[in-house]
N, C-alpha and C positions, 0 to 999 in steps of 0.2 A: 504494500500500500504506500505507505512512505519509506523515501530512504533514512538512513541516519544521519545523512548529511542534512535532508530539506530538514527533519526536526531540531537539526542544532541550529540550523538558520531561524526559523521560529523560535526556537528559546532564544537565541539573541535578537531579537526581533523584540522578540517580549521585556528581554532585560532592558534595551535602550527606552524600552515605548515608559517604563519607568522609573526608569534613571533617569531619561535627558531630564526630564523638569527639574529634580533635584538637582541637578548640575549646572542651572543657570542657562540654557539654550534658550529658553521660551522667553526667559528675562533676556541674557543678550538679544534677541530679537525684536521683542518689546521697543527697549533702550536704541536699538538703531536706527529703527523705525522714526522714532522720536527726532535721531538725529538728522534724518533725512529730512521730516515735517519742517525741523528749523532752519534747516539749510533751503529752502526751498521758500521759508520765509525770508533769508537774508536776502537770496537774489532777485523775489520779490521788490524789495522796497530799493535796491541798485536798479531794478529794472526800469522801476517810475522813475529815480534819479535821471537815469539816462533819454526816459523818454519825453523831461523835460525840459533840456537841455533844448533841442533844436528851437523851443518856444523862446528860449532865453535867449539862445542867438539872435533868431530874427529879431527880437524886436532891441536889442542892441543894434543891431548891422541897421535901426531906421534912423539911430544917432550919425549926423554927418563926422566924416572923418575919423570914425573911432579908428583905435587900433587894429587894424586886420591880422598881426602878427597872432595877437592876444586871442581873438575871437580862431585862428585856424587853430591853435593848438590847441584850445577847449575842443576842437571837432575834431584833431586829430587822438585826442582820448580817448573823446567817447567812441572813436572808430575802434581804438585797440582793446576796450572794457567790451565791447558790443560783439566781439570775436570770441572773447572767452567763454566755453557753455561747458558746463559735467552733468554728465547724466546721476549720477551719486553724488553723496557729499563728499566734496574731495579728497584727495590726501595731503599729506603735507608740502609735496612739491609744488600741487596744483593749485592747495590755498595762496601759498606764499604767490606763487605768479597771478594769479585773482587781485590780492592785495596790491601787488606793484600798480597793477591794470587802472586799479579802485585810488590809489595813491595816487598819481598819475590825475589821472581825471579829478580829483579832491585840490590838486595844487593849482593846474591850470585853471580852474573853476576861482580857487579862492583870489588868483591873478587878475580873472576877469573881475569880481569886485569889485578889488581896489583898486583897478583902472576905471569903475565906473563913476567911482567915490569922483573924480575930476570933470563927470559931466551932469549938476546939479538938473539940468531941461531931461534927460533920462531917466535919473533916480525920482522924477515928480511924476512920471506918469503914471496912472493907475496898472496897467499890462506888466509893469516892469516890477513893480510892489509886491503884485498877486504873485507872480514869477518867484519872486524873489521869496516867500513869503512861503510858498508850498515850496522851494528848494531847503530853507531850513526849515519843518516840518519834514519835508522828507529825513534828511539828517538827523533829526533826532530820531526819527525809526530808524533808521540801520543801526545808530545807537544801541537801541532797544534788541533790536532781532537777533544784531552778532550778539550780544549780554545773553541772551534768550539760546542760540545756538552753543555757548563756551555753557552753560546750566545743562544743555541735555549733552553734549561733550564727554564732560565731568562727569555725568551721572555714568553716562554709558563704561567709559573709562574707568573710573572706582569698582562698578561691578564687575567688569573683563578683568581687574588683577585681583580679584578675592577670590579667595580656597572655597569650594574644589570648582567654581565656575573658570580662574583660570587654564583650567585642565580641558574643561570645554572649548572656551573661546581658540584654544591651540590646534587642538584635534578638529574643528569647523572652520576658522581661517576668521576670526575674528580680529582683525587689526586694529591696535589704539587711532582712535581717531586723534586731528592737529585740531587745536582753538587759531580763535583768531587774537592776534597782540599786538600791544599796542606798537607803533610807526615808531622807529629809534629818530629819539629828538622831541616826541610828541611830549614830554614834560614841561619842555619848556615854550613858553605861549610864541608867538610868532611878536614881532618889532614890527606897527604900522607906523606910516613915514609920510604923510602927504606933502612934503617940502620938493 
């Protein structure tokens, strides 16, 4: 009827169907799960960043004689942020090049600014307020989201090194996920200079 082979396959069949829980599988899986939700919210709220970017252009580019240098390299960011997509939450090579992307677009942005801080007929128009206005709102949610993504992170992370679910995570290919940190220099506030 059966061989001895298929029932020892069934007995370990059996063993895993009641072990795995105990050993954290079902929680690793849980927790990754989580960390994909939040990852999925970071590039959510990068994603409006970027999508409101080209409103922010135009309607600088309606100030005569802006700087054009300033306004191509805001577009030349968000070309290179706009390139970068994972199907998962990344790893740590891929965050780290995400963040350049995201840094990158973050500086050229903060340049246009304070190049506009010099065109008082700009900064008074209602378009450019609203603009400006949903661009920090946005910023504070990625704020939020990466806080929100490094929280299921951490959690995921804590449970993959604890006995005996690190025994799991090894045997299933559970990889410590990267946080996101903070930009080297970001402690110290930036020097505005309108002279």
């Amino acid at each position: 009827m059966f061989s001895r082979l298929a029932i020892r396959r069934l007995a370990l069949a059996g063993v895993l169907v009641v072990a795995l829980p105990g050993c954290g599988y079902n929680r690793l899986v849980a927790l990754q799960e989580a960390v994909e939700g939040a990852w999925s919210q970071v590039e959510n709220v990068y994603q409006r960043r970027a999508d409101l970017i080209p409103n922010l252009v135009a309607t600088v580019k309606g100030a005569a004689d802006f700087e054009k240098e300033t306004l191509t390299q805001v577009i030349e960011a968000r070309s290179k942020v706009s390139q970068i997509n994972f199907e998962n939450a990344p790893t740590a090579e891929q965050l780290q090049e995400f963040q350049q992307a995201q840094d990158g677009l973050s500086s050229a942005l903060s340049r246009l600014l304070v190049v506009v801080e010099r065109y008082p007929e700009l900064r008074a128009t209602d378009a450019f307020r609203d603009l400006q206005a949903q661009l920090e709102g946005t910023e504070n949610r990625i704020t939020v989201e990466r806080g929100r993504f490094n929280e299921a992170t951490r959690d995921f992370n804590t449970v993959r090194r604890q006995f005996p679910t690190i025994i799991t995570s090894k045997i299933f290919g559970f990889e410590e996920k990267p946080y996101f940190e903070a930009v080297e220099g970001a402690e110290t506030p930036p020097v505005v200079d309108f002279q």
